[in-house]
N, C-alpha and C positions, 0 to 999 in steps of 0.2 A: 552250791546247788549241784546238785551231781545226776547226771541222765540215765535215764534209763534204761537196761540192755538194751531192748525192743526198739525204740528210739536208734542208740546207734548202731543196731545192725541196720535197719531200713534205709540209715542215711548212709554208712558204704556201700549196701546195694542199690539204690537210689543213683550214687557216682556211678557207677559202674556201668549200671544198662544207662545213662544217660550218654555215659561215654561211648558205649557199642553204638546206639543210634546215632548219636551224630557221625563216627566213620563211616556206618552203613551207608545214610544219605551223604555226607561227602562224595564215598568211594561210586554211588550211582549216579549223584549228579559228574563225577568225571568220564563214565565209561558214555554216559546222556552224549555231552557232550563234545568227546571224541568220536561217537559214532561208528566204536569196535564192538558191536552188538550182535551185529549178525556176521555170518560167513559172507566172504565174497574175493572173488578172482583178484589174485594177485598181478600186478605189472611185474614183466620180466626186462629187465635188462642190461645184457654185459657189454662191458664199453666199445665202442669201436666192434661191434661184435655180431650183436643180435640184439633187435629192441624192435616194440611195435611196430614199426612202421619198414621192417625189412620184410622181403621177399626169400621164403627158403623153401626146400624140400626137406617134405618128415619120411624119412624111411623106417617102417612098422615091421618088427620082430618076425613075422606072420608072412609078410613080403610087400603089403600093402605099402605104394607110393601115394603122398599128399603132394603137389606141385604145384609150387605159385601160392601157398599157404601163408599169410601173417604168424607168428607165433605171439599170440596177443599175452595169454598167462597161463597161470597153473589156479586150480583152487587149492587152498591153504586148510592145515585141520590144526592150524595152532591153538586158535578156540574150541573150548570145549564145547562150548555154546553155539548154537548155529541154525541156519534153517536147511542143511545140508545136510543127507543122509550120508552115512558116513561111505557107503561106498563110493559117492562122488568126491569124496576128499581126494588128493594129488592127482587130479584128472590135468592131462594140459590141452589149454585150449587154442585150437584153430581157427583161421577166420578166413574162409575163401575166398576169391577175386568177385564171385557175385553175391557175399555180404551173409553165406552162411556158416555155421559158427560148428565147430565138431570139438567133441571133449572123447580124449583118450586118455586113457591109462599111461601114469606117465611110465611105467615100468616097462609098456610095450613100446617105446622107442626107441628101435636102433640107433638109429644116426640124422642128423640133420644139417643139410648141407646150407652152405649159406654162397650165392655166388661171389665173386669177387667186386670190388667198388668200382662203380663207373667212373670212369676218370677225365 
């Protein structure tokens, strides 16, 4: 018995988008899952260094002092995908002593002091 072209062209194309959809839904039930769907602020932290819960000053290109600042993160533009407009991508974020939250440009910061460890 011998098949017909028609026959087996439909049945490698048949393989084939069967195969694209199943990666599709794999590859969306993983990202589901993981929950790297939208943008969102990164945790910063160098060891022994600076991490959320330090006390620094941000000195601004400009002149501008932040004092008594958290350095909580940065927003990320790894994803291309995101609910962030791209100009707020590499914003770093601040978090003041009465719990207000400031995003600069990370390019506008000079320097950030971190004081020395209470001993």
């Amino acid at each position: 018995m011998q098949v017909h072209p028609f026959e087996l062209a439909v049945s490698i194309v048949g393989a084939v988008v069967i195969g694209i959809v199943a990666l599709a839904t794999f590859f969306y039930v993983v990202s589901w899952l993981t929950g790297d769907s939208e943008a969102r602020a990164r945790r910063v932290g160098i060891k022994r260094v600076l991490n959320d819960r330090t006390i620094a000053t941000v000195h601004l290109v400009s002149g501008t002092v932040f004092e008594n600042v958290r350095f909580v993160g940065y927003t990320s533009s790894d994803s291309i995908k995101g609910g962030l407009p791209y100009e707020l991508h590499g914003m770093v974020i601040l978090e003041h002593p009465d719990g207000r939250r400031t995003l600069i440009q990370a390019k506008l910061v000079r320097m950030i002091e971190v004081p020395a460890p209470a001993r």
